[in-house]
N, C-alpha and C positions, 0 to 999 in steps of 0.2 A: 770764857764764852759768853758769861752773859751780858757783861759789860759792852760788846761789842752788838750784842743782839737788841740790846738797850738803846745805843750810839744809832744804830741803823734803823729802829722804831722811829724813835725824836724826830729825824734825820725827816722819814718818809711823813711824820705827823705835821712837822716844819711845811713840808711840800706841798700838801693837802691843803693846810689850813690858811697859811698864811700865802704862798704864790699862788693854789688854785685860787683862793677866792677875795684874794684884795691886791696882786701882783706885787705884793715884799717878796725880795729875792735874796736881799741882804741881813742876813741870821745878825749882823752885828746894830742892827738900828734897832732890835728889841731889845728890853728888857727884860729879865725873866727870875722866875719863882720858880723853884724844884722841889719836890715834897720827894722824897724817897719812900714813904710809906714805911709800916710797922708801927706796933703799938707805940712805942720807947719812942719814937718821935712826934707822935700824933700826943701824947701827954706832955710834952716837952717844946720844943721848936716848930711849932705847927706855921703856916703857911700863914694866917693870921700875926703872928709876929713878926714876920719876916717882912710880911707888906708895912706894918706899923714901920717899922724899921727903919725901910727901904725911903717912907712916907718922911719920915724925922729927919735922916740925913742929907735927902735930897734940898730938903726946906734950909736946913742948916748948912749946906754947903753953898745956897744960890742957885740949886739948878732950875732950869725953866720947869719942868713937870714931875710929881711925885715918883716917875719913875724912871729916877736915875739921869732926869734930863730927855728922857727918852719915848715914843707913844708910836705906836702902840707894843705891848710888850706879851709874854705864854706863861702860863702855871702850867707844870708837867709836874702829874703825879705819877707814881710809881706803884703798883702794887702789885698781889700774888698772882704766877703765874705767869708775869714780865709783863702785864696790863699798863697800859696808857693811856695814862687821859691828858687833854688837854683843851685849856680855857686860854679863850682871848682875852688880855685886856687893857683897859683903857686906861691911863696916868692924867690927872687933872692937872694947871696951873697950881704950884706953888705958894706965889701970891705972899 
């Protein structure tokens, strides 16, 4: 159940954010960060490395922008009580 109560958050967060207010309709032209929340990941694989990450491979693959080639892209975090947050953001030239 909650995975799908999850699935349908994102979904309505996707709609809100990114169609009401910049007319992306197309979920594949972002890029995206997912934090799942909980201690055990926030001491470990936090959102901060995943962008470093994200930032290195992109550079070393040749893509146009740190994010996967791709701009603009969503952080969805995860937390108690099936909370969702979600940030916009922006991927710079590679360079």
């Amino acid at each position: 159940m909650v995975p799908k109560v999850v699935a349908k958050g994102a979904a309505q967060c996707l709609v809100e954010t990114f169609s009401a207010r910049y007319g992306i309709k197309d979920w594949n032209s972002l890029f995206y960060i997912v934090h799942p929340g909980g201690p055990g990941v926030l001491n470990n694989p936090s959102v901060f490395f995943v962008l470093d990450e994200m930032r290195r491979r992109s550079a070393k693959e040749g893509k146009a922008t740190t994010g996967e080639g791709l701009d603009p892209g969503v952080l969805f975090g995860f937390g108690p009580g099936v909370t969702i947050e979600t940030i916009v953001l922006r991927s710079f030239a590679t360079d």
